[in-house]
C-alpha positions as a Markdown table, in Angstrom:
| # | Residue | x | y | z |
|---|---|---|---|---|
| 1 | Unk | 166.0 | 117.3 | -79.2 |
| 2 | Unk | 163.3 | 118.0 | -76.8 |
| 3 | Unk | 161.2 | 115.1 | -75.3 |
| 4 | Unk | 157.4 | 115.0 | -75.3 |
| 5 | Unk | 155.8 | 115.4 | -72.0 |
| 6 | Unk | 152.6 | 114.2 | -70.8 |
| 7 | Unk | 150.2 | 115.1 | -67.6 |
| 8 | Unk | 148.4 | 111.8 | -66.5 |
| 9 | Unk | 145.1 | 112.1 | -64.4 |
| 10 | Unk | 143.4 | 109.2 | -62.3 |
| 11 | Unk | 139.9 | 109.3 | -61.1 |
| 12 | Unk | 139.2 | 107.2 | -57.9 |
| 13 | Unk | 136.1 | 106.5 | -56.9 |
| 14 | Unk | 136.4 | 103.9 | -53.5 |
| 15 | Unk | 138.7 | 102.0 | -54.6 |
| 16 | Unk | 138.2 | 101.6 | -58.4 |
| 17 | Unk | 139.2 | 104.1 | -61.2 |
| 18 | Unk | 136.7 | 105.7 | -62.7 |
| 19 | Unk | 138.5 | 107.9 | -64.7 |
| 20 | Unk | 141.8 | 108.8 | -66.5 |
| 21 | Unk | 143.2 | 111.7 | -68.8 |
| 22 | Unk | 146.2 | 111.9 | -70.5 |
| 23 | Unk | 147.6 | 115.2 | -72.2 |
| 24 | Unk | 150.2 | 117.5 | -73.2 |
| 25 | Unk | 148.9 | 120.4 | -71.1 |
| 26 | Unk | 151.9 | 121.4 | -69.2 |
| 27 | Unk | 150.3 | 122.2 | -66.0 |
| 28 | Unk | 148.0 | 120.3 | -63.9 |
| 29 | Unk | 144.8 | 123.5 | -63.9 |
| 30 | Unk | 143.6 | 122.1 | -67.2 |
| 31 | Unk | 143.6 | 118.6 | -66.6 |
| 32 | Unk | 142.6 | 118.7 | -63.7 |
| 33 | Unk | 139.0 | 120.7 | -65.3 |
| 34 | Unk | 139.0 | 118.2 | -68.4 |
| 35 | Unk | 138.9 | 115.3 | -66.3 |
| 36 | Unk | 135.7 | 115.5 | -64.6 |
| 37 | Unk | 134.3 | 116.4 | -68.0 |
| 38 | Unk | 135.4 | 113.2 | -69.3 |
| 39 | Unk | 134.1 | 111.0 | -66.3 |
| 40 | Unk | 130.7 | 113.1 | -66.7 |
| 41 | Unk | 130.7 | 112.1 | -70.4 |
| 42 | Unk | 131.0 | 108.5 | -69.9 |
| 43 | Unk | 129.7 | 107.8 | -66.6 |
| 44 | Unk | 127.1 | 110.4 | -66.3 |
| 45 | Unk | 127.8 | 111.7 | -63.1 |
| 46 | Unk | 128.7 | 114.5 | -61.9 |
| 47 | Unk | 132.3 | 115.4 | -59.9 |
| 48 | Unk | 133.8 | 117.8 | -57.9 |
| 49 | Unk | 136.9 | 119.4 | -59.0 |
């Protein structure tokens, strides 16, 4: 039976996080584009990839 995988993301600003994604996207290009769109959303700033 195959496991489920899962791609965890942390955003650090200083020394707090500010954000964090986790998904099933197998490779760290997508999450690493829908995590600044989620910190954008809630924080309403805007972040570098």
């Amino acid at each position: 039976m195959e496991q489920p995988e899962y791609n965890i993301q942390l955003g650090i600003e200083g020394e707090y996080i500010t954000g964090i994604h986790i998904g099933s996207e197998r490779s760290d290009q997508l999450a690493r584009i829908l995590l600044p769109e989620n910190m954008e959303t809630h924080t309403g700033k805007r972040y570098k990839v």
